[in-house]
PDB file of the backbone (N, CA, C, O) and the ligand in Angstrom, with CONECT records:
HET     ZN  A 101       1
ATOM      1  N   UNK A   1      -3.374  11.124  -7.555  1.00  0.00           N
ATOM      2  CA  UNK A   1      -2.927   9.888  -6.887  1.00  0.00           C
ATOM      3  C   UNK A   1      -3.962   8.796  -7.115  1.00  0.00           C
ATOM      4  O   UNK A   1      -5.144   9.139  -7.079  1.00  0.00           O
ATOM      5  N   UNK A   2      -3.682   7.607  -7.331  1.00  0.00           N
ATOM      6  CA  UNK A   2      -4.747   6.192  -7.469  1.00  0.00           C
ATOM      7  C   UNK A   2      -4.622   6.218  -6.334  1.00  0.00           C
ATOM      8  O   UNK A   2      -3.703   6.529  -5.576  1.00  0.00           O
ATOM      9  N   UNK A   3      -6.063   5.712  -6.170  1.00  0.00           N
ATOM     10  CA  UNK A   3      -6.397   5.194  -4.654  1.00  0.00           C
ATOM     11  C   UNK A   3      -5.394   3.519  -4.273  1.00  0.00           C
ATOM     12  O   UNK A   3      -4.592   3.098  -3.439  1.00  0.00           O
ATOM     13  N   UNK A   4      -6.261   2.954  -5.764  1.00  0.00           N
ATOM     14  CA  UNK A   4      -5.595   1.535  -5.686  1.00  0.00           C
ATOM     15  C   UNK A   4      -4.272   1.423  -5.492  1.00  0.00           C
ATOM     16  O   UNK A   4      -4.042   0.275  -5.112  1.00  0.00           O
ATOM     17  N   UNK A   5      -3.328   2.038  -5.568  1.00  0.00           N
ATOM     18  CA  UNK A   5      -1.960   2.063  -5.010  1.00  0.00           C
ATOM     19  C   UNK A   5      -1.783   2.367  -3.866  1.00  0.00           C
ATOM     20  O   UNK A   5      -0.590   2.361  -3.563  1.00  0.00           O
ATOM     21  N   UNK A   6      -2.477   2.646  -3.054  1.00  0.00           N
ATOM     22  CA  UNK A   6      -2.423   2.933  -1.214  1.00  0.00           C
ATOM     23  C   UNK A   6      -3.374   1.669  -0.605  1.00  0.00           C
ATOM     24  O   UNK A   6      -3.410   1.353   0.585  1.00  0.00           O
ATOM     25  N   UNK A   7      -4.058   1.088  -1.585  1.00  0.00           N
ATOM     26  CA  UNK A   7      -5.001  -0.069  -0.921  1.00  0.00           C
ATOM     27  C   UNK A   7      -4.551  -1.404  -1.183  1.00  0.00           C
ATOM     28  O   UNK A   7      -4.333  -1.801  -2.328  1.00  0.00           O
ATOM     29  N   UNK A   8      -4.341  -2.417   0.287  1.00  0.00           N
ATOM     30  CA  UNK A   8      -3.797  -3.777   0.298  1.00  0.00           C
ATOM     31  C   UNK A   8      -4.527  -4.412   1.049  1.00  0.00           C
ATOM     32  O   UNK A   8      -5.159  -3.876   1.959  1.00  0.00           O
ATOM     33  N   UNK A   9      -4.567  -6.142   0.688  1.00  0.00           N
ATOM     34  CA  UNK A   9      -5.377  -6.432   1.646  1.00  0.00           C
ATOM     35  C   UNK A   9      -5.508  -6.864   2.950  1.00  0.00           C
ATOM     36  O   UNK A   9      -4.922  -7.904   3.252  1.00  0.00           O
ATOM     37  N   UNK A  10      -6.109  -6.323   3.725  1.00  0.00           N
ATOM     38  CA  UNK A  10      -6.030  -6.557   4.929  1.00  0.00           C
ATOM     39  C   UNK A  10      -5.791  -7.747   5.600  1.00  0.00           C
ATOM     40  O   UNK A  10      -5.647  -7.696   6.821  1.00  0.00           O
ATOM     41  N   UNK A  11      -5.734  -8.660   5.102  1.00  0.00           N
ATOM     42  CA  UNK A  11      -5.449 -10.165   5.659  1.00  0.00           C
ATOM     43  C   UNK A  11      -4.183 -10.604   5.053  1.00  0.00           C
ATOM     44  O   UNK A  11      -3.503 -11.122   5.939  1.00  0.00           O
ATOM     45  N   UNK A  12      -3.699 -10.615   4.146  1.00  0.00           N
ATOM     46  CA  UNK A  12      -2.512 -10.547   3.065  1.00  0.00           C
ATOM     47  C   UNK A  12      -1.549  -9.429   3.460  1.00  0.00           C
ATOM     48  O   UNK A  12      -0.502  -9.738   4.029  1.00  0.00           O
ATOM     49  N   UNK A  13      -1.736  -8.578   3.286  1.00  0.00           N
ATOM     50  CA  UNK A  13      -1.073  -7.336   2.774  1.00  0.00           C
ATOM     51  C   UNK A  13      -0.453  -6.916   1.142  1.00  0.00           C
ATOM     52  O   UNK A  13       0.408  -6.142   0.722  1.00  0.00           O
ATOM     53  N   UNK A  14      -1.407  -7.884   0.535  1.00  0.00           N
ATOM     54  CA  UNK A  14      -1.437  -8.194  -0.723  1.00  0.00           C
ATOM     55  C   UNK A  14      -1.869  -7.385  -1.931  1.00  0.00           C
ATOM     56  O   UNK A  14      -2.911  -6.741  -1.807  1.00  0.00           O
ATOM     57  N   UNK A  15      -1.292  -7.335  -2.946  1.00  0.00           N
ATOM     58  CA  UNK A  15      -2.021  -6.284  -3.962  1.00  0.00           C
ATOM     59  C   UNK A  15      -3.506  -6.092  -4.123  1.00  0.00           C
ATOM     60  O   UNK A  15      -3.952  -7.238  -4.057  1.00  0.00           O
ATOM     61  N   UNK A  16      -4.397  -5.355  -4.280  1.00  0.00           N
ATOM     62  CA  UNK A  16      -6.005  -5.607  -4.686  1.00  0.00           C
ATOM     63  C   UNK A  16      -6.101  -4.954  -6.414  1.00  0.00           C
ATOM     64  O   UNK A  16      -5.444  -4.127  -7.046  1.00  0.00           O
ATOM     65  N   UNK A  17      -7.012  -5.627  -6.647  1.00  0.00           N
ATOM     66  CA  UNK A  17      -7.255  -5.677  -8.157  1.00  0.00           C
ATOM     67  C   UNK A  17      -8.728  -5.324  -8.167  1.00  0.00           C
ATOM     68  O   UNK A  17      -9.496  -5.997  -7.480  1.00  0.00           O
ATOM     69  N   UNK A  18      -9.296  -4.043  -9.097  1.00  0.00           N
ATOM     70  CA  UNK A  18     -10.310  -4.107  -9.237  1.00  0.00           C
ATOM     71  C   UNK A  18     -10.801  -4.361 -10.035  1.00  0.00           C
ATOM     72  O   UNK A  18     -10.108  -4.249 -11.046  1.00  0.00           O
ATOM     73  N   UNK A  19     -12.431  -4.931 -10.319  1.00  0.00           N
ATOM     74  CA  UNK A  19     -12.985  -5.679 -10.939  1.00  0.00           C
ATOM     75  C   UNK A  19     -14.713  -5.422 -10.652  1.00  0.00           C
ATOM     76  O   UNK A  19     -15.405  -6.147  -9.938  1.00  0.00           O
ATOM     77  N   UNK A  20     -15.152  -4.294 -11.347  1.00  0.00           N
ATOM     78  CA  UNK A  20     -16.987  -4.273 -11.489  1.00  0.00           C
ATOM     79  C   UNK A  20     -16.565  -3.207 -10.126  1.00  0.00           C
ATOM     80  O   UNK A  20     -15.689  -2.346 -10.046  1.00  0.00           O
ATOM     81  N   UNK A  21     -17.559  -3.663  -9.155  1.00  0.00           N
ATOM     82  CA  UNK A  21     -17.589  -2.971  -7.883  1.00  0.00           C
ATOM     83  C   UNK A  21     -16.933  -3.475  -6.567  1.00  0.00           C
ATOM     84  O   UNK A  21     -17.208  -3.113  -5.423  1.00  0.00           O
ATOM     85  N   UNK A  22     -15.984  -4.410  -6.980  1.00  0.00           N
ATOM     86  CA  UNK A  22     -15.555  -5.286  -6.231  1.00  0.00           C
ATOM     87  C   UNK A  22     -13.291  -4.714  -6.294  1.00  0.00           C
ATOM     88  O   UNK A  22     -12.677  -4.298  -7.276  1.00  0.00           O
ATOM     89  N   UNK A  23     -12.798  -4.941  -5.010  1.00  0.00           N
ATOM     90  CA  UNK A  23     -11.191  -4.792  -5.582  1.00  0.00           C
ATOM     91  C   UNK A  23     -11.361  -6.500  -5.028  1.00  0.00           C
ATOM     92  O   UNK A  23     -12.198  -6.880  -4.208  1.00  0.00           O
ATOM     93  N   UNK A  24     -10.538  -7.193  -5.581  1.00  0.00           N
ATOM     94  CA  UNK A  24     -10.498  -8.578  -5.561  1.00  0.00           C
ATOM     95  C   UNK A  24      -9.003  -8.754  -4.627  1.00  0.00           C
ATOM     96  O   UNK A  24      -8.051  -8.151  -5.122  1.00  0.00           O
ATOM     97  N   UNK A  25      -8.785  -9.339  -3.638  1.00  0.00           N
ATOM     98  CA  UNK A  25      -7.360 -10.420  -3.300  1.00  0.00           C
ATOM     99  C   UNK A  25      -7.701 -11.754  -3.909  1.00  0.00           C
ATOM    100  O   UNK A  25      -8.774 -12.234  -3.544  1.00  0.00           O
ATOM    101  N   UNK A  26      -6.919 -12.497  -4.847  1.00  0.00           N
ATOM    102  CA  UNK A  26      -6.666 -13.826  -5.567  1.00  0.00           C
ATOM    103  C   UNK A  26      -6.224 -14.451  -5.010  1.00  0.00           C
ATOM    104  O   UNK A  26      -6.549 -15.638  -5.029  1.00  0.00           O
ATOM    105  N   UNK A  27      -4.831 -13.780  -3.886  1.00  0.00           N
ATOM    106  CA  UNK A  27      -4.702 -14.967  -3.029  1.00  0.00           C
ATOM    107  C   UNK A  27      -5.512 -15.356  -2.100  1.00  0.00           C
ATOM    108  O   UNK A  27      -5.780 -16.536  -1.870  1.00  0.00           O
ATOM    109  N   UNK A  28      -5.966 -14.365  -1.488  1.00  0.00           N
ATOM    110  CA  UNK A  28      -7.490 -14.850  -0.233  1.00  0.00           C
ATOM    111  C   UNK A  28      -8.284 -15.591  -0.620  1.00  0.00           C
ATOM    112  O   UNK A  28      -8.692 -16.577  -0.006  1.00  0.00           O
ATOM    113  N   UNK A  29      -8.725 -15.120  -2.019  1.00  0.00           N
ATOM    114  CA  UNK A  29     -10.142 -15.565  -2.655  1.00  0.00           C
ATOM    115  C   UNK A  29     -10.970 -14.678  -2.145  1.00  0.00           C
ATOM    116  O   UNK A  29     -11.985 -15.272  -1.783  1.00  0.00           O
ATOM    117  N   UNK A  30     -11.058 -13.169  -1.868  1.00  0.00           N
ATOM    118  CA  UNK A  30     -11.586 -12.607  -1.378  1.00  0.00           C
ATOM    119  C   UNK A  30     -12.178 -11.334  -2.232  1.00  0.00           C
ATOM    120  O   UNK A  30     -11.371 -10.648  -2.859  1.00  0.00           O
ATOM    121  N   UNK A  31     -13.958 -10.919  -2.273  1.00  0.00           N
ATOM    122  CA  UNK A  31     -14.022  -9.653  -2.949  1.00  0.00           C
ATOM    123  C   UNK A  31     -14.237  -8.565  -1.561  1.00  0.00           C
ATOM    124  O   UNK A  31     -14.775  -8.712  -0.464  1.00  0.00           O
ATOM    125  N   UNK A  32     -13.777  -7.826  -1.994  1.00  0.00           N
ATOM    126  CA  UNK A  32     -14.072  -6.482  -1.264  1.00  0.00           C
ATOM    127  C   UNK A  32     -14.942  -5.151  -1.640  1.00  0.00           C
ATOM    128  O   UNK A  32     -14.415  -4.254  -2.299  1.00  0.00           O
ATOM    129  N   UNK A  33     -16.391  -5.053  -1.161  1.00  0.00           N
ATOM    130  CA  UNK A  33     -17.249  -4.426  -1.898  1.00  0.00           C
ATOM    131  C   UNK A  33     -16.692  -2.955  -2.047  1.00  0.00           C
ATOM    132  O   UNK A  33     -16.139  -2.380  -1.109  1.00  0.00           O
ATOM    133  N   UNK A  34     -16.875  -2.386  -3.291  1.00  0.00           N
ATOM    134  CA  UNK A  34     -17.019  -0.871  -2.884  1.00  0.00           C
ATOM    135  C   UNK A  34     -17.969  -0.363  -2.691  1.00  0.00           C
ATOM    136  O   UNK A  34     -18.845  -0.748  -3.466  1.00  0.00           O
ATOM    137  N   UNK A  35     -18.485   0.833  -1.560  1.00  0.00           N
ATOM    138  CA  UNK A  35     -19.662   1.147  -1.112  1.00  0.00           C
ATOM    139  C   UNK A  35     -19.189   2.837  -1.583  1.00  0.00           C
ATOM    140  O   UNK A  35     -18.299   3.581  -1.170  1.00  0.00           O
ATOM    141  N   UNK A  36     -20.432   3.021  -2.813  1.00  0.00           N
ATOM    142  CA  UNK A  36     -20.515   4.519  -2.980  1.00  0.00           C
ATOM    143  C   UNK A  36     -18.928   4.935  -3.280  1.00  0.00           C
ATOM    144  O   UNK A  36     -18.341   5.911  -2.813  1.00  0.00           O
ATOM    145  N   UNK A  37     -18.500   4.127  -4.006  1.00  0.00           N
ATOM    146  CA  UNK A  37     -17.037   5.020  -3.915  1.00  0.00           C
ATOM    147  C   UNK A  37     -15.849   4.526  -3.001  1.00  0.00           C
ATOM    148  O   UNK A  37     -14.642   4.374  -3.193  1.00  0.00           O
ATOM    149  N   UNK A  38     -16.644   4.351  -1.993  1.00  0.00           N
ATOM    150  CA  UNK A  38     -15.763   4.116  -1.103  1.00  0.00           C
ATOM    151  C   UNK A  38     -14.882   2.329  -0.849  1.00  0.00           C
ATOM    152  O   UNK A  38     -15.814   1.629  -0.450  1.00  0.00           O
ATOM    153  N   UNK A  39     -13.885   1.626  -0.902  1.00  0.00           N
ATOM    154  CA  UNK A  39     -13.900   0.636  -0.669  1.00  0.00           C
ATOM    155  C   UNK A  39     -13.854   0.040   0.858  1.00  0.00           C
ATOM    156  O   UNK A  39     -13.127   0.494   1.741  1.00  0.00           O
ATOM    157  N   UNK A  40     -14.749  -1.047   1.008  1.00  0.00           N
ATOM    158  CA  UNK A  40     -14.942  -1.400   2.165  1.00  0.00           C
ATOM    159  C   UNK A  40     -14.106  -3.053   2.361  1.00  0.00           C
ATOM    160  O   UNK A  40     -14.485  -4.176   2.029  1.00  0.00           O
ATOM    161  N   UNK A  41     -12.678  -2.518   3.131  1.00  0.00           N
ATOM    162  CA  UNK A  41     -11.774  -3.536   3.183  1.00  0.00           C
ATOM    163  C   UNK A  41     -12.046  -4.160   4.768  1.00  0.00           C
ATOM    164  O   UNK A  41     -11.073  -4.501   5.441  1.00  0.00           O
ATOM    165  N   UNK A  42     -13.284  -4.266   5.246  1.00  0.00           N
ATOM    166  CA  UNK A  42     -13.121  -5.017   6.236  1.00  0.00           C
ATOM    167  C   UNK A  42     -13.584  -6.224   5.986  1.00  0.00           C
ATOM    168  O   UNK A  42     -14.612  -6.544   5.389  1.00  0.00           O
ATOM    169  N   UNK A  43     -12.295  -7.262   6.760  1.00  0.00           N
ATOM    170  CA  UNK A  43     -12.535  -8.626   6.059  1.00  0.00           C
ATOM    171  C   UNK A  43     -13.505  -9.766   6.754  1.00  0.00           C
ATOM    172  O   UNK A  43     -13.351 -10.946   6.437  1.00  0.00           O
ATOM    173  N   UNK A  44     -14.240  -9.479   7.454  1.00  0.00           N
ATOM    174  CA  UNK A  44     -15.923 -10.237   7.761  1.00  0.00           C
ATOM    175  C   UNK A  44     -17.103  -9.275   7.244  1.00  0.00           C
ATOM    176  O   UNK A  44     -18.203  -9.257   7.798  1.00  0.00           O
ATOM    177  N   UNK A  45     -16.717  -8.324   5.920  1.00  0.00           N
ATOM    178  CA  UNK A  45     -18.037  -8.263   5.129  1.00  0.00           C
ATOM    179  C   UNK A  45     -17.286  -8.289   3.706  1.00  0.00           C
ATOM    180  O   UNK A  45     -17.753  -7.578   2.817  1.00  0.00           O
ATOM    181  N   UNK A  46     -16.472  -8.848   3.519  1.00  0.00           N
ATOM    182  CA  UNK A  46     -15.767  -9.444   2.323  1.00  0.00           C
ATOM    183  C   UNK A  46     -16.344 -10.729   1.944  1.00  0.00           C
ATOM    184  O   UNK A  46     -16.279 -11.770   2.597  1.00  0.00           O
ATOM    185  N   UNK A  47     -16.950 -10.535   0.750  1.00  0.00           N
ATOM    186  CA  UNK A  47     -17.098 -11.346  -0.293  1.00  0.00           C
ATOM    187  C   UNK A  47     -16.266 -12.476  -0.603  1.00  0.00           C
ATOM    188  O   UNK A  47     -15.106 -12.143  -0.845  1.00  0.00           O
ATOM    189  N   UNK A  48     -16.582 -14.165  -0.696  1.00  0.00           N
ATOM    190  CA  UNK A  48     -15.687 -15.012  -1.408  1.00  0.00           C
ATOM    191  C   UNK A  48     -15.933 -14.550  -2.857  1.00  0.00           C
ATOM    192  O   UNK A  48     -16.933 -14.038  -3.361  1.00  0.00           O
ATOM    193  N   UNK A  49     -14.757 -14.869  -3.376  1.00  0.00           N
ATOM    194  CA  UNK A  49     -14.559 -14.526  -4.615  1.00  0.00           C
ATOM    195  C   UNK A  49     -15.685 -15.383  -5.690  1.00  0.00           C
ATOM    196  O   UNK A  49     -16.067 -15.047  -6.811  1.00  0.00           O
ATOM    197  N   UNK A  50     -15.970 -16.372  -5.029  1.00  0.00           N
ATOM    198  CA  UNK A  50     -16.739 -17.328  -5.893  1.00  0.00           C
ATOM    199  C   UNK A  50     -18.236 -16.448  -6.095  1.00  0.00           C
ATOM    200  O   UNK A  50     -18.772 -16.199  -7.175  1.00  0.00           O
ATOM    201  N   UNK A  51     -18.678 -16.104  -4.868  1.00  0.00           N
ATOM    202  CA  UNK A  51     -19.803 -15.485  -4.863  1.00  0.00           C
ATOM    203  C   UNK A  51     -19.734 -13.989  -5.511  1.00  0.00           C
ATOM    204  O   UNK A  51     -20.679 -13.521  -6.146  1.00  0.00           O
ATOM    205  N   UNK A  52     -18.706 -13.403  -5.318  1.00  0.00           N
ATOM    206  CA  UNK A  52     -18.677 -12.183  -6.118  1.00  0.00           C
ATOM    207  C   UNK A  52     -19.184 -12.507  -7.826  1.00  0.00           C
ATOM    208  O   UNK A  52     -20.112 -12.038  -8.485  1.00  0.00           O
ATOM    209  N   UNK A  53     -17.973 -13.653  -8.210  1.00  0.00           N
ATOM    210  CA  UNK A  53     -18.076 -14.345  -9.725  1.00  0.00           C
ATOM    211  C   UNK A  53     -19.297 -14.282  -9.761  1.00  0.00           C
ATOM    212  O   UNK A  53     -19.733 -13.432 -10.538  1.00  0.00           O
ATOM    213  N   UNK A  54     -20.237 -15.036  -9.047  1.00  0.00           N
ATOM    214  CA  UNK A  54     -21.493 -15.367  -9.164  1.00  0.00           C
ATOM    215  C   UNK A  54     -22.296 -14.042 -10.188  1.00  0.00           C
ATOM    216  O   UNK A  54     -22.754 -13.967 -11.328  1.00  0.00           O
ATOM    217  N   UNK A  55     -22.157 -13.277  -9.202  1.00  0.00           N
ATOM    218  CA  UNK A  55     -23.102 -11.830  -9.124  1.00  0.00           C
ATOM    219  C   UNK A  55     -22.355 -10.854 -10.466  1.00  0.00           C
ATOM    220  O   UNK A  55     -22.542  -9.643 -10.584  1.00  0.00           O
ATOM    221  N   UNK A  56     -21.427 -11.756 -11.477  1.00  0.00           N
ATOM    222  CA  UNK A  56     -20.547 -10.591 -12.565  1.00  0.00           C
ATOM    223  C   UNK A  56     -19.744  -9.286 -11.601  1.00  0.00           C
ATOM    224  O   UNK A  56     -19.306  -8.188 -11.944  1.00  0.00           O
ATOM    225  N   UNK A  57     -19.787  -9.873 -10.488  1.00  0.00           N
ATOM    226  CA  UNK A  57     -18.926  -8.315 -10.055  1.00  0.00           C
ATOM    227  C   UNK A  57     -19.596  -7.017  -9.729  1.00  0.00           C
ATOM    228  O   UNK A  57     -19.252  -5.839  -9.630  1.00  0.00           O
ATOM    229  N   UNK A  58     -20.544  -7.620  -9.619  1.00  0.00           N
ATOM    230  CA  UNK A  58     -22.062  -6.132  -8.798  1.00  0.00           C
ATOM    231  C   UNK A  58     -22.789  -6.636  -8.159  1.00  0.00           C
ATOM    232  O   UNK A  58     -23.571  -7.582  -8.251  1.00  0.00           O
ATOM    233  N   UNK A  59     -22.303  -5.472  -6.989  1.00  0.00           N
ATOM    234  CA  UNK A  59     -23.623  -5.395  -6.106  1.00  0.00           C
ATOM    235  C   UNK A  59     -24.609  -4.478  -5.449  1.00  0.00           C
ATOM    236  O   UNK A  59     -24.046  -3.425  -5.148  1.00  0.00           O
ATOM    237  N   UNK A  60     -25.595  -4.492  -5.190  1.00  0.00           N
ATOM    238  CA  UNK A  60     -26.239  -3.708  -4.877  1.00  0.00           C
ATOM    239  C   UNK A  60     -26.409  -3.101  -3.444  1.00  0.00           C
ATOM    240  O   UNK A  60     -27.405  -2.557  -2.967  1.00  0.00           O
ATOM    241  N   UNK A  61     -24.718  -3.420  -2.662  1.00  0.00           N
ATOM    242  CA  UNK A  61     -25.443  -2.546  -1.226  1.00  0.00           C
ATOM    243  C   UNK A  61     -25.118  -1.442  -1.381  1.00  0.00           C
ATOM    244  O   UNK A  61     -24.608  -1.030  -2.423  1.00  0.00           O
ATOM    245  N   UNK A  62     -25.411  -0.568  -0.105  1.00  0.00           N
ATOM    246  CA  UNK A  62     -25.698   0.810   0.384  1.00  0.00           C
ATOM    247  C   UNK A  62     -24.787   0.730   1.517  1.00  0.00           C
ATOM    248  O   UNK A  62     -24.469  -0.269   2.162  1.00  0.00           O
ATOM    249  N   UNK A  63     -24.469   1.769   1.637  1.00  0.00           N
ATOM    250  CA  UNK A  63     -23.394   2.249   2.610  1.00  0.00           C
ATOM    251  C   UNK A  63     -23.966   2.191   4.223  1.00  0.00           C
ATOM    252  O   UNK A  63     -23.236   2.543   5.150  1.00  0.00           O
TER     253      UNK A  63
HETATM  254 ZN    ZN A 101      -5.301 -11.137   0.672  1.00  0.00          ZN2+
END
C-alpha cells in the first residue's frame, strides 16, 4: 500500500505531493516535514512552501 494515497491535507483535504523530505499542498502553499519516515501533517509546524523552496526540499529536524 502507498502511504501517499491515505495522506491529505489537513487544512484542504487536498492531495499531497512529495518532494525531497517535504509532501507539499500547492493549494495551501504549504510543506509538510517528514520526520524519520514519518510525515508530520500538523498544520502549525508546516512549512510555507516558499521557505521549504528555499532549503531545495531538506531539512534537518529530528523527531
Ligand atoms: Zn491544503
Amino acid at each position: 500500500m502507498d502511504l501517499l494515497n491515505i495522506l491529505a491535507c489537513p487544512t484542504c483535504k487536498g492531495p499531497l505531493t512529495k518532494k525531497g523530505s517535504f509532501l507539499l499542498c500547492n493549494k495551501c502553499s504549504l510543506a509538510f516535514p517528514i520526520q524519520e519516515g514519518v510525515p508530520n501533517l500538523l498544520p502549525e509546524e508546516a512549512w510555507p512552501l516558499k521557505k521549504a523552496q528555499k532549503a531545495c526540499f531538506r531539512h534537518t529536524l529530528k523527531l
